[in-house]
Every structure is written in C-alpha cells, then in structure tokens.
C-alpha positions as CSV (number, residue, x, y, z in Angstrom):
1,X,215.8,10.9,-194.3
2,X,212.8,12.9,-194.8
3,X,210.3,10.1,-194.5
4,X,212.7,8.7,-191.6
5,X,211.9,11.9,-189.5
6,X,208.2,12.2,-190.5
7,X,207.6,8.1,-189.1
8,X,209.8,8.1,-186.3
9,X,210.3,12.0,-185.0
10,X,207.8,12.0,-183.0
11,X,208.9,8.3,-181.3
12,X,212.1,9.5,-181.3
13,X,211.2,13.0,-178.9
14,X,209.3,10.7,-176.8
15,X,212.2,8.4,-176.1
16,X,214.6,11.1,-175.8
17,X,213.0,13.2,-173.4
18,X,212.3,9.9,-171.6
19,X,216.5,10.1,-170.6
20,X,217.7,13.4,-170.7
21,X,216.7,14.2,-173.8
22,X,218.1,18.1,-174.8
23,X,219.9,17.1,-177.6
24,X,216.7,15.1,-179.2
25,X,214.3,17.9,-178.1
26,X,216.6,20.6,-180.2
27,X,216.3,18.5,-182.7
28,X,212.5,18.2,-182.7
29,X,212.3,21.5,-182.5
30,X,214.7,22.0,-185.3
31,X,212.8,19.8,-187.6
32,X,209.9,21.8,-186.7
33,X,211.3,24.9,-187.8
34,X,211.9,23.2,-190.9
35,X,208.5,21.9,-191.1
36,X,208.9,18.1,-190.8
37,X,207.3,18.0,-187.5
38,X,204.7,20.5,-185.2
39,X,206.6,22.7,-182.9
40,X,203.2,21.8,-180.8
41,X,203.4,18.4,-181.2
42,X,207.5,17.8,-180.3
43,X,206.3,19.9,-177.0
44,X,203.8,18.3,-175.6
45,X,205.1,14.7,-176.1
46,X,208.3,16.0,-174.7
47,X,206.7,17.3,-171.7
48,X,204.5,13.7,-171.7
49,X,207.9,11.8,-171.9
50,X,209.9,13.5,-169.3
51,X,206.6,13.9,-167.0
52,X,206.1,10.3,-167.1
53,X,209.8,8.9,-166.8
54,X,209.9,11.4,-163.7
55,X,207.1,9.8,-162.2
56,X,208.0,6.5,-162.6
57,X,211.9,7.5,-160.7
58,X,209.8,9.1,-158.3
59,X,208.3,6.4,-157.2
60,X,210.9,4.2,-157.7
61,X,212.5,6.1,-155.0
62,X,209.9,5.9,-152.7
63,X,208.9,2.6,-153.1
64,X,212.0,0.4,-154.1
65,X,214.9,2.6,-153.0
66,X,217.1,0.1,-150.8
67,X,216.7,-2.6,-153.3
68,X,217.8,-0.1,-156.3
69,X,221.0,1.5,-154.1
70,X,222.3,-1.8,-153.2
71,X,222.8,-2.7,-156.7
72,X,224.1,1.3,-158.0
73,X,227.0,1.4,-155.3
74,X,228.4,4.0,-158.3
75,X,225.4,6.4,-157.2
76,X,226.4,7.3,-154.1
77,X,228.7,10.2,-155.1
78,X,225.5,11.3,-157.2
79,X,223.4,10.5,-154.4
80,X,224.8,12.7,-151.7
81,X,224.9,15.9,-153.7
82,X,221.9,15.3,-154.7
83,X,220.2,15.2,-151.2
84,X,222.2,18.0,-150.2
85,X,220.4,20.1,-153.3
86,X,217.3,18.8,-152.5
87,X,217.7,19.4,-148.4
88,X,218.6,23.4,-148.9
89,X,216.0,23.7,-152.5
90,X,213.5,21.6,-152.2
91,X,210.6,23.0,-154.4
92,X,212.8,25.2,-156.7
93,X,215.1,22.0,-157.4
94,X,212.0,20.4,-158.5
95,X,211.0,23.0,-161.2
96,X,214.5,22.6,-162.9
97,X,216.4,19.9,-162.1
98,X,215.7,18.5,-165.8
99,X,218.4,21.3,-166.4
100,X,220.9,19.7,-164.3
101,X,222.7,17.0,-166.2
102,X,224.2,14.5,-164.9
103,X,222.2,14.0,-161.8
104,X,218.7,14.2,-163.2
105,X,217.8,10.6,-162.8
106,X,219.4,10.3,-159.3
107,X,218.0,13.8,-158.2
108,X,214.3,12.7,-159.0
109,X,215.1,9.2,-156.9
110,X,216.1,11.0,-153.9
111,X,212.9,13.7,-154.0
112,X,211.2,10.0,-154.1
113,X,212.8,9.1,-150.7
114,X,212.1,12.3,-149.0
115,X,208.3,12.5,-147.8
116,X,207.3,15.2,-150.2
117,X,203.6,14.2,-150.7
118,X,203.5,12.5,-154.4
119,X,200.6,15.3,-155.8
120,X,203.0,18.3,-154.7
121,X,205.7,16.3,-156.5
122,X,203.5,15.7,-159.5
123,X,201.9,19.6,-159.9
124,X,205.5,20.3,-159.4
125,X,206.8,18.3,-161.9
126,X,204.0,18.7,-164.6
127,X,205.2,22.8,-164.3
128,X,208.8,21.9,-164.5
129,X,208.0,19.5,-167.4
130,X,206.4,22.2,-169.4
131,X,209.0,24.9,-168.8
132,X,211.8,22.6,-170.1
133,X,209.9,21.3,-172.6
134,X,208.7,24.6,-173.8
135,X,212.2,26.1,-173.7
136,X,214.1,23.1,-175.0
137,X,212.0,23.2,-178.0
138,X,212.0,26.6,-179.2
139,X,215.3,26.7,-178.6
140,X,215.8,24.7,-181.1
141,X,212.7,26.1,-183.2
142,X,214.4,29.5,-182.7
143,X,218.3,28.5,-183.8
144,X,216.8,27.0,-186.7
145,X,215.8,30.4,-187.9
146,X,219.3,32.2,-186.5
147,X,220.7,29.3,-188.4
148,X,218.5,30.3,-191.4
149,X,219.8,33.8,-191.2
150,X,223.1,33.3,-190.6
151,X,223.9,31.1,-193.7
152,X,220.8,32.3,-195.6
153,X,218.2,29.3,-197.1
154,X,219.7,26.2,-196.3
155,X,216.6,24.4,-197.8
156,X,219.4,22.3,-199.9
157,X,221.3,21.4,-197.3
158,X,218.7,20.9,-194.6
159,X,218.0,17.2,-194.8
160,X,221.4,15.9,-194.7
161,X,221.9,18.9,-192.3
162,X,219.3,17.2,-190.0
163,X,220.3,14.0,-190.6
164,X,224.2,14.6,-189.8
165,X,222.7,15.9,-186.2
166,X,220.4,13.5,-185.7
167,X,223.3,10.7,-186.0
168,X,225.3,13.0,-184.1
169,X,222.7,13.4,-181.3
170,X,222.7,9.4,-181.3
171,X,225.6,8.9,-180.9
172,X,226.1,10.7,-177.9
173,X,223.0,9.7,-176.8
174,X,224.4,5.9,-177.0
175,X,227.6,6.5,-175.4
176,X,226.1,8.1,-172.4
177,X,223.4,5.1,-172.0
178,X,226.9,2.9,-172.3
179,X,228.8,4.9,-170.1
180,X,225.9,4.9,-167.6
181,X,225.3,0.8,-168.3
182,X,229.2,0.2,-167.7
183,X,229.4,2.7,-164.5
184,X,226.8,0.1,-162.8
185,X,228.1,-3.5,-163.6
C-alpha cells in the first residue's frame, strides 16, 4: 500500500479534485500528515486539478451549452437553482461553490452562460481554487494529528488505516460517477 500511495497519490489528488474531489483531497492530506506525500504538493495539484476542470465547464458553458443541455434533460432541476444562486451571488458563489456538492459541475456551466467576462471568472476561480484546496487539505493534514491524539501513535495501523479509506473514498467516488452516468442515459 505504501508504494501504491507514493506512485499514484499524487495522480490520484489530481483526478479527484478534477470531480469533486473532498474525500480524495482529505486523504492526500491525510497521507501527508503521515508523511507519504507533501502537504505542499497534494495542495497545489489539487488547486491545479480543480482550476483546470473549472475552466474547462466554464467554457463548456459558454461555448457548447445548447448542444450539452439537450442531451442532460436530468439537469434542469440542477440547472435552475443553480442560475437562481448565481443571479442573486454572483462573485461570492464563485469563491465557494467547490463547497456546494451536488451542483458544482452544473453551477460552473451556468456562470459559463452568463456573460461574466472569462479573466474575472478565471482570477475568481484561481482564489476559490486555492481556498478549497488549502482548506480541504489541512483539514485532512490536521485530523490526521487529532486522529493521532485521540488513539495515540497509530504508526501500526496507519497503512491499512489509509488503505481501508482510500477503498472507501473509491468507492463512493465510483458510485457517484455511476449514479451521475445512469441519471443521464
């Protein structure tokens, strides 16, 4: 498990944070604490995954937008609370919607079909990316070493501590891709 996390941690952080990543992020940031990855390193390419996938939604929204709704009818629902959020938020949405599950990917798709001008979007988004990235991450950092304290060195235990999560954190991580998959066909 060990060697799993040191040559695929960091792929794994980028991928996550690429889909609503929290649960992968805490991990990172986990591992981190127990020094199998950089607490430095699982931020910034958290905060270069989720800066880029937002991007690329952004400007899926502005550019493709009709052609993507006609074949996500299930967004619509998703869609119009979304542009209501946007409509009475606008820039504060944009600093933290990677905290609002469930609508994340839909939220970013409509700030693409408003007429926000794409560098306030991306300055906006490179701020939000680094406060959730920051804050996902040591959170997990920092309930490594609560964890730590409450149960006392866990050094034994750790790796298969890690590893349990990490399958865990999969797991839910594929269901919600499936459930998402299955929601559109």
């Amino acid at each position: 498990m060990e060697t799993f996390i040191y040559n695929y941690g960091y792929l794994a952080i980028l991928i996550g944070s690429m889909v609503e990543g929290e649960i992968i992020l805490l991990l990172g940031g986990l591992a981190a604490y127990s020094g199998y990855l950089s607490l430095p390193w699982v931020i910034s390419i958290a905060f270069f995954g989720t800066f880029v996938a937002d991007q690329v939604y952004f400007f899926l929204g502005r550019w493709h937008s009709p052609r993507i709704l006609a074949a996500r009818p299930s967004w619509k629902a998703r869609m119009n609370k979304a542009e209501r959020l946007f409509r009475r938020f606008r820039t504060p949405l944009i600093l933290i919607f990677r905290f609002l599950y469930g609508i994340r990917a839909v939220l970013v798709f409509v700030i693409g079909m408003s007429r926000i001008p794409a560098t306030k979007f991306a300055i906006l988004n490179a701020l939000g990316a680094l406060i959730w990235a920051i804050t996902v991450g040591t959170g997990g950092y920092f309930f490594g070493s609560v964890f730590e304290v409450l149960l006392g060195k866990v050094k034994a235990v750790e790796l298969s501590l890690l590893g349990a999560m990490l399958v865990t954190g999969s797991v839910v991580w594929i269901a919600r891709f499936l459930r998402k998959k299955w929601a559109r066909a």
